[in-house]
C-alpha positions in Angstrom: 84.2 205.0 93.2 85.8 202.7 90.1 83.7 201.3 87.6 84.8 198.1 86.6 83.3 196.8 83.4 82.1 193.5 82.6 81.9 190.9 79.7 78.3 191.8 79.5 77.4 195.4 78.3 76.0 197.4 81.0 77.2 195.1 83.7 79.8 196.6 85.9 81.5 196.2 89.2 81.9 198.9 91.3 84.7 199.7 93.9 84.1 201.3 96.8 86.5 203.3 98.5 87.1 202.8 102.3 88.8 204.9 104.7 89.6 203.5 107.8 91.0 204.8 111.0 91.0 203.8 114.7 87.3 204.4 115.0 86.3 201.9 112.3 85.5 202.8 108.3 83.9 204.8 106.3 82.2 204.3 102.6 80.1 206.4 100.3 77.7 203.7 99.3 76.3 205.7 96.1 76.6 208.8 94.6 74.6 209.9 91.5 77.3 212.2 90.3 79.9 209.5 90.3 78.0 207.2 89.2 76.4 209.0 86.3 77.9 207.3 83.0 75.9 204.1 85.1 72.9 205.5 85.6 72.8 207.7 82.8 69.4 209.7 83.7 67.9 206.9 85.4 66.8 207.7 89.2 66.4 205.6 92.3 62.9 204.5 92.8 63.1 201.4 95.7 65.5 200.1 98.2 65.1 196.9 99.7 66.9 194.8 102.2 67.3 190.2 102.0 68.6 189.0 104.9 69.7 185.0 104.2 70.3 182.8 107.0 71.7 179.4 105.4 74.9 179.0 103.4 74.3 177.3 99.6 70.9 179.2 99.4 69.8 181.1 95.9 67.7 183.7 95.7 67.0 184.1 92.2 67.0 184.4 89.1 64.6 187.4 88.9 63.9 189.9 86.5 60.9 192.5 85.7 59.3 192.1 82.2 58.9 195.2 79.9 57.6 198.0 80.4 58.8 197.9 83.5 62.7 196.4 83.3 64.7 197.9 85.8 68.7 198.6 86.5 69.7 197.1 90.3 72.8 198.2 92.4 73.0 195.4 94.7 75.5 195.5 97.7 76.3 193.0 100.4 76.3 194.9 104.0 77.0 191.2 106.1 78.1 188.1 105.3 79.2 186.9 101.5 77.3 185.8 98.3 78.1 185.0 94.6 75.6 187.1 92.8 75.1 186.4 89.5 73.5 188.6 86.3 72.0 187.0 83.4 71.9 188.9 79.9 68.1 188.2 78.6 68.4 191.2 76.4 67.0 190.4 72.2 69.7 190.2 69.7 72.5 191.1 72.5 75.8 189.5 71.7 75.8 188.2 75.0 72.6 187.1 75.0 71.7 184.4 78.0 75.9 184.8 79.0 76.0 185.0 82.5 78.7 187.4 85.2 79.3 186.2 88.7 80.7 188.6 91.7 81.6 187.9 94.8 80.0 190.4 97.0 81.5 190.7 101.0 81.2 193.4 103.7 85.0 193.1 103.4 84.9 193.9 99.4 82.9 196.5 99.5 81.9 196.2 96.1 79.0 196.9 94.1 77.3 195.1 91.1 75.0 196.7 88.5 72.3 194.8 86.7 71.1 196.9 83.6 67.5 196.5 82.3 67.3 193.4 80.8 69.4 191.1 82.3 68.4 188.6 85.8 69.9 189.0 88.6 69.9 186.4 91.6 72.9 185.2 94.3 74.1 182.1 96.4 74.7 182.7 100.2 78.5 182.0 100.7 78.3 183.0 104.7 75.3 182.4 107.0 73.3 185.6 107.6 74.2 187.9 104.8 72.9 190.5 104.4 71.8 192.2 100.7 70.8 196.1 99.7 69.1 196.8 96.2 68.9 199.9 94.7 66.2 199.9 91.9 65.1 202.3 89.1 61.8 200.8 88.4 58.6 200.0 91.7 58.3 196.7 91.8 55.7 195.1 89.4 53.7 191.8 90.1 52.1 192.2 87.2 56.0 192.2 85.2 57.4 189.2 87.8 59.4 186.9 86.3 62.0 184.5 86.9 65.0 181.8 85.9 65.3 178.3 86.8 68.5 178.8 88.8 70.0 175.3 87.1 68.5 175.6 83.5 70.7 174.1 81.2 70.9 176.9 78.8 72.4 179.3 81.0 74.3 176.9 82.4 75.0 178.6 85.9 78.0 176.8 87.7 76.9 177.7 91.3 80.3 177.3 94.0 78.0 175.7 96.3 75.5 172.7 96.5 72.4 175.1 96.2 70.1 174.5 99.1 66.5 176.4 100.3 65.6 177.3 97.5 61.5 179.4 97.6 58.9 177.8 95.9 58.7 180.5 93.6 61.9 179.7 92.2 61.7 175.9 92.2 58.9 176.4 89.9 60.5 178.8 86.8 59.9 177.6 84.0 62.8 176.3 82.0 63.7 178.6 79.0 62.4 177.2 75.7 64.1 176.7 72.1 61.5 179.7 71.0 62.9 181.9 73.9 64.2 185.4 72.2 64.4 187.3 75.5 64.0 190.7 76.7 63.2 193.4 73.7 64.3 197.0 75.3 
């Protein structure tokens, strides 16, 4: 595995190596060892599984409030989609800067969301399919979310965004009082 970094601290792409032979391919999908200066202590508490059915959809912009923030690996096993992370971390330099990847079954690659930051995706292929690796249970209590078009962010999606849930139609837009995420 290569870890790629990112214009945002703490966000990073990382490259899976494939081997391949007349059989088909294999991958390590994660490794704690190699991916230690990543995770840095932190464990794997939740896996989930998204399947998306319609090109242009967004799922997204979601984040967990303090005290329980959490770091996602997020792969895409079918399909394609341009998932996006959001920096909502206090007094960051990049604060409310946003990093796109393109994430294939063909790429193999992996994105990172640290603590702090959103993390939502377009569907670029019909039926793609996404894994999450989380470091925090999931919260309802610390639910929270982005308007996938607010203005401050400023999010230039590569598709007219479709389907969007109800949940995420009705995120507030961020205020001029909004100071973000304090770690």
């Amino acid at each position: 595995m290569k870890i790629h970094p990112t214009g945002i601290k703490g966000v990073v792409v990382v490259e899976t190596t494939q081997l391949q032979d007349h059989r088909g391919s294999f991958a390590r999908l994660f490794c704690e060892r190699e991916l230690a200066p990543v995770l840095q202590g932190r464990r794997i508490a939740q896996i989930n599984h998204s399947l998306s059915v319609i090109c242009g959809s967004v799922r997204g912009l979601h984040y967990q409030r303090p005290p329980h923030v959490d770091m996602k690996l997020v792969r895409c096993f079918q399909g394609a989609v341009w998932d996006v992370a959001v920096d909502l971390r206090f007094n960051s330099p990049t604060f409310l800067q946003w990093h796109a990847q393109e994430l294939t079954r063909g790429n193999a690659l992996m994105i990172v969301i640290p603590e702090g930051c959103a993390q939502g995706f377009q569907v670029l292929e019909p039926n793609s399919e996404m894994l999450y690796l989380h470091t925090a249970f999931y919260a309802p209590e610390a639910d929270n979310g982005l308007l996938h078009d607010d203005p401050r962010i400023g999010i230039t999606w590569p598709l007219p965004v479709v389907n969007l849930s109800q949940r995420d139609r009705e995120h507030p837009a961020i205020g001029p009082d909004f100071t973000g995420i304090s770690l």
